[in-house]
GUPA-364174 format. One record per residue (C-alpha): x, y, z. Coordinates in steps of 0.001 Angstrom, whole numbers, padded with zeros to 6 digits, always signed. Layout:
BEGIN
XYZ ...
END
This chain:
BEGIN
+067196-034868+077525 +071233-035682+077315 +072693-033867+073897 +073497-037317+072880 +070068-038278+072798 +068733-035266+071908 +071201-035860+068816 +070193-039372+067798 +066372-037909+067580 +066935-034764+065586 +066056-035339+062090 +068386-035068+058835 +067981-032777+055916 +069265-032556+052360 +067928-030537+049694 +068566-031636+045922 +067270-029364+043059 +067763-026186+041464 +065909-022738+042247 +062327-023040+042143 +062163-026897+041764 +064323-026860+044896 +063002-029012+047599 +063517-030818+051176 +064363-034559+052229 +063454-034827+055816 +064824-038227+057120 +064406-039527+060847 +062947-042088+062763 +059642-040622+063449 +059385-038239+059697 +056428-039056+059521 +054567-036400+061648 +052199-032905+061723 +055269-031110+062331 +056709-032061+059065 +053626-032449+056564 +052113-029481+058096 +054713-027076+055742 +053779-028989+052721 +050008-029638+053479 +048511-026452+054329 +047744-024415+051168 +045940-027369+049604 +042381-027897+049536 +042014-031483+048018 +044564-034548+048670 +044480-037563+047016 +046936-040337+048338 +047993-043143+046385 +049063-046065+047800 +048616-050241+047401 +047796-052549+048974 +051282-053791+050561 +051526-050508+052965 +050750-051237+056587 +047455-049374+057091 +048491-047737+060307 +050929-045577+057921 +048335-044603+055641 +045910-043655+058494 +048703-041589+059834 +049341-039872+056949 +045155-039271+056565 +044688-038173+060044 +047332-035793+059541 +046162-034113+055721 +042515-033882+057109 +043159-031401+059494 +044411-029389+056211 +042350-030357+053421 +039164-033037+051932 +041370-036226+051406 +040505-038724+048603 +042267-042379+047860 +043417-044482+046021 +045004-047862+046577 +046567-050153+043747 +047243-053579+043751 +050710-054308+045128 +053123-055131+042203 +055268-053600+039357 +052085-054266+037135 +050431-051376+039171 +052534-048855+036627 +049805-049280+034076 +048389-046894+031275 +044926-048229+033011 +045882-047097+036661 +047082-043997+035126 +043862-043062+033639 +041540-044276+036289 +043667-042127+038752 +043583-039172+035983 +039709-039713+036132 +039071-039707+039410 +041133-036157+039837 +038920-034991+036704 +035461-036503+038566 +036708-034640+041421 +037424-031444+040729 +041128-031301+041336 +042461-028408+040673 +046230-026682+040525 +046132-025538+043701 +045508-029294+045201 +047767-032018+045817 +048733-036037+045429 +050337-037538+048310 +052456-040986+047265 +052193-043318+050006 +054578-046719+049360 +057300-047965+047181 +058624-047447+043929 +055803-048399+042076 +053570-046140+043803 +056110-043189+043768 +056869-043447+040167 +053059-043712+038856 +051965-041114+041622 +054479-038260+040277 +053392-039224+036539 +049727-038499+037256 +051112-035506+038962 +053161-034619+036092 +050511-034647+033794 +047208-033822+035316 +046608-030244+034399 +050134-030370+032946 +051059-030421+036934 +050049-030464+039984 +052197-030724+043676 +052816-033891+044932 +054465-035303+048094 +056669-038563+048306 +056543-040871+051426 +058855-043659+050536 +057713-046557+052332 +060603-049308+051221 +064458-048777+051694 +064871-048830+047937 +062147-046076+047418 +063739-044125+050252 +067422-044123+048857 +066518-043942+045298 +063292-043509+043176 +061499-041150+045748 +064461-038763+045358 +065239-037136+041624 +061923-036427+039969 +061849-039408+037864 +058585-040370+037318 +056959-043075+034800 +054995-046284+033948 +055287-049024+032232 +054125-050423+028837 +054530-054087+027075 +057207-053177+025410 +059232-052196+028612 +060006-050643+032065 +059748-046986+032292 +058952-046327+028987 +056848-043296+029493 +057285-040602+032142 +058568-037677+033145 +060638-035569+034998 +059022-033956+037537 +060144-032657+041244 +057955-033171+044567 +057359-030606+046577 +058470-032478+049763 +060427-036479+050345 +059717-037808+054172 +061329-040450+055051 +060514-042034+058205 +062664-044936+059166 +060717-046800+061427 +058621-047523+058508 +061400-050209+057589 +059974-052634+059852 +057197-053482+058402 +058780-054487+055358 +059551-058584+054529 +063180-059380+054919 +063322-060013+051413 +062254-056535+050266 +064431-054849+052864 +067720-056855+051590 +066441-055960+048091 +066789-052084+048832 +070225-052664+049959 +071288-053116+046093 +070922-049595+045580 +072696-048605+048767 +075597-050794+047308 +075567-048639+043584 +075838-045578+045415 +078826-046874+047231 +080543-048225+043872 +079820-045244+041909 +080860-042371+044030 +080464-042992+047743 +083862-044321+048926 +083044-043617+053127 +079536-045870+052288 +081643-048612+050796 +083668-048939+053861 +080364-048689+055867 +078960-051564+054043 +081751-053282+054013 +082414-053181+057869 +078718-053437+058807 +077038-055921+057388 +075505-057790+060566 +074304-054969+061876 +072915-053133+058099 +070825-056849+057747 +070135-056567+061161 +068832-053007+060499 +070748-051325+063499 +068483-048090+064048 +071775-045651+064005 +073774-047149+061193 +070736-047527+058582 +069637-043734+059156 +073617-042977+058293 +073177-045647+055392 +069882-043874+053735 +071468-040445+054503 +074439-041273+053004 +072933-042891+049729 +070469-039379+049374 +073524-037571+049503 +075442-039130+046928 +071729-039182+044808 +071344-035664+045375 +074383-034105+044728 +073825-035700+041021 +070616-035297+040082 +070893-031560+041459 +073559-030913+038737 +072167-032824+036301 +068207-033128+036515 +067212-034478+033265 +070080-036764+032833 +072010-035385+029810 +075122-036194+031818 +076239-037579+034798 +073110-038338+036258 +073268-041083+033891 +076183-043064+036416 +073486-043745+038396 +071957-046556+036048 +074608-048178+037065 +074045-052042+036948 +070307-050955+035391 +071083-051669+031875 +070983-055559+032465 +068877-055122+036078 +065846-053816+033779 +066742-056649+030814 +066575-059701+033681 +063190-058008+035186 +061423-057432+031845 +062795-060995+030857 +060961-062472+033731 +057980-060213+033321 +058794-058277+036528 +057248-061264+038818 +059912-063368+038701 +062421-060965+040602 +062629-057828+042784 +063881-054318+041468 +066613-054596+043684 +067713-058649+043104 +068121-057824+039460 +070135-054284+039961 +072319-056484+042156 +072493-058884+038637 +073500-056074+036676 +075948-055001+039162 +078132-057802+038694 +077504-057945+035353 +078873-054584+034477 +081541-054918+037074 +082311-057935+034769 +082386-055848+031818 +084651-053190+033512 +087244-056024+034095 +086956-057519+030790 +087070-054132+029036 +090435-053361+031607 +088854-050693+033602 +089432-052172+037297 +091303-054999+038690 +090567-058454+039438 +090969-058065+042905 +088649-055199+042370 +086025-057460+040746 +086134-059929+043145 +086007-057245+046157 +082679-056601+043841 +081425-060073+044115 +082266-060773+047711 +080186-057599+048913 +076950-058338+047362 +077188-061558+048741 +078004-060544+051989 +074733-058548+051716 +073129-062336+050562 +072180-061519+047030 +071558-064814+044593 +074509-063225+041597 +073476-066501+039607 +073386-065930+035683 +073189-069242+034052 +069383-068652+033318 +069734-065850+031156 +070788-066166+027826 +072175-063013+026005 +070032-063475+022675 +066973-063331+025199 +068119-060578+027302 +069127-058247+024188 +065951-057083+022930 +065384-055581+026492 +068724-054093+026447 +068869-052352+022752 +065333-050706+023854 +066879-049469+026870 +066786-045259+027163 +070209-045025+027510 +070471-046123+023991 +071370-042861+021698 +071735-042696+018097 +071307-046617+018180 +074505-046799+020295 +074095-048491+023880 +075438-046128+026723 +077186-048540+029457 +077634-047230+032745 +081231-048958+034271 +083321-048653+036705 +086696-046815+036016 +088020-047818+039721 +086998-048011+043602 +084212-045243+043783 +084299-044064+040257 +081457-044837+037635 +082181-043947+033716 +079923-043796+030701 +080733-045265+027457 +079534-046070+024042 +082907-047180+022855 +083144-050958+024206 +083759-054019+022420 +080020-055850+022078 +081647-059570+022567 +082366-058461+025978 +078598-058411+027141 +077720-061786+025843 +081189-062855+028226 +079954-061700+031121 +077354-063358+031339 +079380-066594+031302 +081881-066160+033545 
END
């Protein structure tokens, strides 16, 4: 095999937390394989993987070829949705661990999304007060963002994310060619969080994005393995220095604050993760002009690159008196003062309490 080729094949690695809670993001085209679950596999006795319904099966029976040669594998599958993060899913997964004799020494394998990552970890979390569990982000916005970090939770009425934890895998694969499989919809929706990372900190991504948006919709094999490793990066550079967000880690709810409002608002059917984050972009961006933070030119730089990516930035359907309950019960709301995450320039995300309140109802108008 040419070096070049031999090059384009070899798989990336990053590595985001701290001493013992230290662990490995493999990320290439073909992750998913014996030679990487084999590390993270074999001292377990008992797997369970959790996935839903939404994940191609040939994925999951990859994955469960592969963890029976190591261990007795058990599953379950959800229903595909953000209603999946349920205190009842939680508990029947609990139960079936209890009914099955899991122990500390076995292990939960997250097959899927988000939504499967988040509750998967949580159960992990808390069963036995922790057991190991392995991420395999099956969505572009799992593999750039939630399966990366050891946030875990699930949702109650009252809102997203409520309860959870913090809580590190033992292993994050991410195998590219998985991206395929996904609907065009959900791929572009992934992209949102690509686009943060490039606003917040990433200046190199921004002028990726910027000058590669055919070929990122397109998913050009080469530049979207650059575009996930990049975003990781960025991700785990800041959660490794801040893992249970008492500082900076915080910058990267950036555009979450009103994301999470619009989806709770529309009781998380009416819009994808990733549509609303790209909502709350704008909207913040909005608030960063009006508060004097970054340029118009800036702002409308903003603007024109989520729609380049094709993202719907309408707002005239939500009303601030019906988003603000969702926003005051937000978690980055301390001492009953809201936490906004803005942007002090090109690349450069700030946190602030001190803002003046008018300024979100105006940016929702304009």
């Amino acid at each position: 095999m040419r070096l070049s080729n031999l090059l384009k094949t070899m798989a990336k690695e990053i590595f985001a937390g701290k001493s013992e809670k230290k662990y490995k993001i493999i990320i290439s085209g073909n992750a998913i394989s014996k030679k990487n679950l084999a590390p993270l596999l074999k001292e377990h006795n008992k797997t369970l993987i959790i996935s839903d319904n939404g994940i191609p099966l040939n994925i999951t029976k990859k994955v469960r070829s592969i963890s029976k040669t190591f261990s007795k594998v058990f599953s379950v599958t959800l229903t595909k949705g953000e209603q999946a993060k349920s205190i009842k899913n939680f508990q029947k997964i609990l139960n079936l661990l209890a009914d099955n004799n899991f122990d500390r020494t076995d292990a939960i394998i997250a097959i899927g999304g988000g939504v499967v990552g988040d509750i998967a970890g949580y159960v992990a979390s808390s069963y036995l007060r922790g057991v190991q569990f392995i991420q395999i982000p099956t969505t572009l916005l799992a593999q750039v963002d939630s399966s990366v970090g050891g946030k875990t939770a699930i949702n109650i009425p009252a809102g997203k994310n409520l309860v959870g934890a913090f809580y590190n895998p033992k292993g994050v694969i991410i195998d590219t060619s998985v991206l395929t499989s996904l609907p065009q919809r959900e791929y572009k929706a992934g992209l949102a969080e690509v686009i943060k990372y490039a606003l917040i900190k990433n200046k190199y991504l921004y002028t990726v994005l910027k000058e590669n948006a055919q070929k990122i919709l397109l998913m050009n094999k080469s530049i979207i393995e650059d575009v996930i490793f990049e975003s990781i990066k960025t991700k785990a550079e800041i959660v490794t220095k801040d893992e249970k967000e008492n500082g900076i880690r915080a910058i990267l709810n950036f555009g979450h604050t009103f994301g999470h409002a619009i989806e709770a608002h529309g009781k998380y059917k009416k819009i994808l993760h990733g549509e609303a984050v790209a909502k709350g972009m704008l909207i913040a961006s909005k608030i960063s002009y009006l508060e004097g933070h970054i340029s118009q030119k800036y702002l409308d730089a903003i603007e024109d690159l989520l729609e380049m990516y094709g993202f719907d930035l309408s707002k005239s359907q939500y009303q601030f008196k019906d988003l603000k309950p969702f926003i005051f019960r937000d978690k980055k709301v301390k001492s009953g003062k809201l936490n906004l995450v803005l942007l002090g320039g090109p690349s450069k995300a700030i946190i602030t309490n001190s803002f003046d309140s008018k300024n979100l109802k105006k940016s929702l108008s304009f």
